[in-house]
N, C-alpha and C positions, 0 to 999 in steps of 0.2 A: 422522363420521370427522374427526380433527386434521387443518389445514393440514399441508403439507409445509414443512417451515423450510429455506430453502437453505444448506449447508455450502461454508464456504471455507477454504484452508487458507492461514494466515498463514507469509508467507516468512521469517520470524525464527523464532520457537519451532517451525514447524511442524503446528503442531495445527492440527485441525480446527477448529471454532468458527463458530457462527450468521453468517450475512450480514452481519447488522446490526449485532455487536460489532465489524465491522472498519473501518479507513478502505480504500478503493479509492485508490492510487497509478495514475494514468493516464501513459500514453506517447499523446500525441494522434498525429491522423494527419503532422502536420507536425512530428512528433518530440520535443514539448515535453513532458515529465516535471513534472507537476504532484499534486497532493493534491485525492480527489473524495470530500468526506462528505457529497452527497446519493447517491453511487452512479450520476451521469446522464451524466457527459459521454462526449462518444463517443472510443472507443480501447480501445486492450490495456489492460485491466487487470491489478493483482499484488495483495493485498489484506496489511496488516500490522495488526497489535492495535495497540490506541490508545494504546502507551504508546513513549515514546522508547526506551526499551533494547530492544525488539521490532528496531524501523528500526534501530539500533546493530548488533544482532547478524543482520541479513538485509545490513547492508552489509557488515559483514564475512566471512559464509561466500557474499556473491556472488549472494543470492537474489532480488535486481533489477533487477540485471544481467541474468540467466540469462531469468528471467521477460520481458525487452525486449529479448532480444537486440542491447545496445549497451550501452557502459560509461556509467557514471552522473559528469560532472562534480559535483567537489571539492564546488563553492557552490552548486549546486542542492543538495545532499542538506543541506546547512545551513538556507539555505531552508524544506527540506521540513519538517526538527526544529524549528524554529522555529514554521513553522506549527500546526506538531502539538500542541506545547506553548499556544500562545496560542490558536488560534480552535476548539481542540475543542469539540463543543456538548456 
């Protein structure tokens, strides 16, 4: 019998899509909004597709927000796109 593959749903597009195609955007417990692509650190996770216009259009209909209930400052989310762009593995 096949593994079960875990389904996550990316807060930009929507879609469903494998665990493992996605990055994990964490809200640690002391509130800090960071980017997790091993999937380990501890916190609420939101999960977005590995590509900046995913993060683009999840900040813009709200869906990071919504997911951490607390607004996401300006420079973090630059931060994040920066990340996401440079240390993708």
């Amino acid at each position: 019998m096949p593994k079960k593959i875990p389904m996550r749903q990316c807060t930009g597009c929507r879609e469903m899509k494998p665990k493992r195609e996605l990055i994990r955007v964490v809200k640690s417990p002391e509130g800090e909004i960071s980017l997790d692509f091993q999937g380990k650190k501890p916190g609420r996770g939101a999960y977005v597709c590995a590509e900046p216009d995913c993060l683009k259009r999840s900040v813009k209909t709200r869906g990071l927000e919504r997911a951490f209930g607390k607004s996401i400052p300006a420079e973090i989310l630059t931060r994040l796109e920066a990340e996401m762009t440079e240390d993708a593995p």
